[in-house]
N, C-alpha and C positions, 0 to 999 in steps of 0.2 A: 652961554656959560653954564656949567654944569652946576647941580648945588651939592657935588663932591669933590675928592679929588683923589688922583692916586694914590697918595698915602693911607686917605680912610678906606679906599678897596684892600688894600692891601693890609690892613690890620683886620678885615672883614675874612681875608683869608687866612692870617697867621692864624686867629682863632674860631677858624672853624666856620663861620655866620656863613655858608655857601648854597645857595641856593639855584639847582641844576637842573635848569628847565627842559621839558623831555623831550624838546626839539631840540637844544642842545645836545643833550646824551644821544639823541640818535643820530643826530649827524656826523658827533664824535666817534660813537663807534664804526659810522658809514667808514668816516676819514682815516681810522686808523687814530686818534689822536686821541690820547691818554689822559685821563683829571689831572695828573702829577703835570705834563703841560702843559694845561690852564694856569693850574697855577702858579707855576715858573712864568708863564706869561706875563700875568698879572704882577708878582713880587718884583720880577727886572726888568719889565718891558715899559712902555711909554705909551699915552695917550694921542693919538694922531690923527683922530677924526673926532668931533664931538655931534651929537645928536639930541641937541638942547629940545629939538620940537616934538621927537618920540611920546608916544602915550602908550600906557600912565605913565612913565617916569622915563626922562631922560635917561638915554644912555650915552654910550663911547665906542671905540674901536682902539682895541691896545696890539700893539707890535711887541711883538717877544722874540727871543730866539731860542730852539732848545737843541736836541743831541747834533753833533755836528755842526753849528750854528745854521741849522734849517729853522726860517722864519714861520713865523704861527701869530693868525689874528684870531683875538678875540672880542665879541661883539659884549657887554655887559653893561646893567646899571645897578645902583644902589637904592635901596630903601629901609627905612629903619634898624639902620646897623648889619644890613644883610647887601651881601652882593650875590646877584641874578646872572648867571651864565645865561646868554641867549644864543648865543652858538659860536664853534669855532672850524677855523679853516686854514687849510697850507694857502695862503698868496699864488697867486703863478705869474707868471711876466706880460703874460697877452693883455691882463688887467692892471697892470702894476709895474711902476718905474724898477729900477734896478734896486733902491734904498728902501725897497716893499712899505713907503711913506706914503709914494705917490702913486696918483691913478695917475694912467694913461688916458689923453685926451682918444677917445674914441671915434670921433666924426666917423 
């Protein structure tokens, strides 16, 4: 279990607490994926994987969707009133069910 929750990322972002790790920022600009989509991510999307064992600080995996309804995950955790971008990605299907919820059993 996490020791946040959506709600408190999400008032981490309405005021600003964002903290944009520069593996992040470089893989978003690798991707093409814009801050203004992180954040949209974070505000509407939902928490669908949690990573309670991450060090130092647990994180999550949030599903969002932005222009067109193209799906976008974001990896992040919180700390002291601050939410941590750790990176973000378009989903693709080879890894991921149709509902970009689920992974795909890989065998």
């Amino acid at each position: 279990m996490l020791p946040y929750t959506i709600n408190e990322l999400r008032t981490a972002c309405e005021q600003r607490r964002i903290i944009w790790r520069e593996h992040a920022a470089d893989k978003m600009l690798e991707r093409g994926i814009l801050r203004s989509e992180v954040i949209r991510c974070v505000m509407q999307g939902e928490i669908i994987e949690e990573y309670a064992e991450d060090y130092p600080i647990p994180s999550c995996l949030i599903l969002g969707f932005i222009k067109e309804g193209r799906p976008i995950h974001v990896v992040c955790s919180m700390d002291n009133g601050y939410i941590y971008v750790i990176t973000a990605y378009k989903p693709n299907l080879l890894k991921w069910e149709n509902d970009f919820k689920t992974r795909r059993n890989t065998l």
